[in-house]
N, C-alpha and C positions, 0 to 999 in steps of 0.2 A: 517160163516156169510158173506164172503165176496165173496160169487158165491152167494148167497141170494140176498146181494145188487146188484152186476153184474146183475141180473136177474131182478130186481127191483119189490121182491116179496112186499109186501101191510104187512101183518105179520109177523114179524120174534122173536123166540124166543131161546132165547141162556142163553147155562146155560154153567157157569164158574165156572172150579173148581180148575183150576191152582192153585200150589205152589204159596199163592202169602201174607203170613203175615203180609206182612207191607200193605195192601192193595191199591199197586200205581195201580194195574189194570191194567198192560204193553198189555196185549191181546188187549182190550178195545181201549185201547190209538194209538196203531197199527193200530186197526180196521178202524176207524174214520181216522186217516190220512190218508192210503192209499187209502181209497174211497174219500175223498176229493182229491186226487191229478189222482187216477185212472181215476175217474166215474163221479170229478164235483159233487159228491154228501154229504150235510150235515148231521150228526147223533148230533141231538140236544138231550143230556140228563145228567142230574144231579145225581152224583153217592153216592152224598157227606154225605148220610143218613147212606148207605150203610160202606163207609171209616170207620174208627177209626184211634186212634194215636199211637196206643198201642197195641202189639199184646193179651195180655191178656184182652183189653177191650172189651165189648161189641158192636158191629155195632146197630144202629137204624132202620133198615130197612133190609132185604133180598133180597130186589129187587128195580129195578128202568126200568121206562116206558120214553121211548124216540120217538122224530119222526124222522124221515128218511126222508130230506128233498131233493126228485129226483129232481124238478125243481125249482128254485128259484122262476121263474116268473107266476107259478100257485101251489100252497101250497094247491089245490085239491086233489093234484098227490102225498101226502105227504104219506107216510109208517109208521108203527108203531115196535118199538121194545121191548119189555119185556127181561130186563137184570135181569138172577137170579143168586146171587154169593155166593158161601159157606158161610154161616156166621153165627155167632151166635147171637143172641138177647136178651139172659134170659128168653123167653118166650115160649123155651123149653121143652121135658119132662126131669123128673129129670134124666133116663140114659145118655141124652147127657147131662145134664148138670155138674153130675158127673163125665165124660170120658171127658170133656173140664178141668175139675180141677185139674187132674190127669195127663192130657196133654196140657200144657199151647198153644203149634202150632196147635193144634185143632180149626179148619178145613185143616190148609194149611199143615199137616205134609208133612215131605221130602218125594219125589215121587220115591226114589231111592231104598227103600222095599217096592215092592210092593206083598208080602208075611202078608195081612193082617192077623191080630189073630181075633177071633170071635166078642172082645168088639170092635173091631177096625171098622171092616167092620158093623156090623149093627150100632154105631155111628155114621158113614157116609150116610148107607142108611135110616135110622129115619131121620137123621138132612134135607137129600134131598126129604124126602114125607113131612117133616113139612114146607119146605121151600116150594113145590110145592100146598101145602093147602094153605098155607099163601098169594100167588098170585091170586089161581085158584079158592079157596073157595067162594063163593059168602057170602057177610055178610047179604044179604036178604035171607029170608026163602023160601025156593021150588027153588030157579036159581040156582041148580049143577046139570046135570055139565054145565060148561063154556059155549056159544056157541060164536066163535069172532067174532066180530063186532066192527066199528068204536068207537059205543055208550060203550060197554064193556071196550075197550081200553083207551077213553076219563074219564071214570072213574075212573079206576085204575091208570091214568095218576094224576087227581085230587088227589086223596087219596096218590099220591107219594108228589105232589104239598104240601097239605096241615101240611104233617109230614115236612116237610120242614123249 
């Protein structure tokens, strides 16, 4: 993300799947300082949907919609980013939500086997196309797939707003 901002792409979307259970979001946290101290540039977004307190809890949210704020002094020139983070929500299908009960660090298991077993790896890859539906999916009937735009973003921006 951060040759993205460098570049001062208009869309950026980044999926996170870092070891991170307690969910402080250290990548995130990195991100956002060293571009404010790099590039002079602000990443305004609220994670806190996303958070839990708990590693066995559930998160409220999969994702969170931020701007990328290049210029202070024209908010024209502003960027948008879509932050997708492993997570669980209980709105699931039942195998992952089985394969979560069964593994209470599910999503963040340790990154140190990475000798998946079969329940392991397709728990991962469902939980990452449900998390991908859950952004991408249009809740209006006939708009999939996606196409980006500001209006698309401004939405999904709202819709993070309003679970808020």
């Amino acid at each position: 993300m951060y040759e993205l901002i460098r570049r001062r792409c208009h869309y950026i979307i980044a999926c996170d799947a870092e070891q991170d259970e307690h969910f402080v979001m250290s990548g995130l946290g990195g991100l956002i300082r060293k571009c404010r101290i790099d590039f002079d540039v602000d990443i305004e977004i609220d994670t806190r949907e996303i958070q839990t307190l708990d590693a066995s809890a559930h998160s409220q949210a999969h994702y969170a919609v931020g701007k990328i704020c290049y210029d202070r002094n024209d908010r024209s020139k502003d960027g948008y980013l879509l932050y997708l983070k492993a997570s669980v929500t209980g709105d699931e299908d039942g195998d992952i939500l089985q394969y979560k009960a069964e593994n209470p660090a599910f999503p963040h298991e340790t990154t140190a086997d990475q000798n998946f077993g079969e329940s392991q790896f397709e728990s991962y890859r469902r939980l990452g196309q449900h998390i991908s539906k859950s952004a991408f999916e249009s809740r209006e009937p006939g708009n999939f797939p996606v196409i980006l735009s500001d209006e698309w973003m401004d939405r999904l921006l709202q819709r993070c707003s309003k679970s808020a």
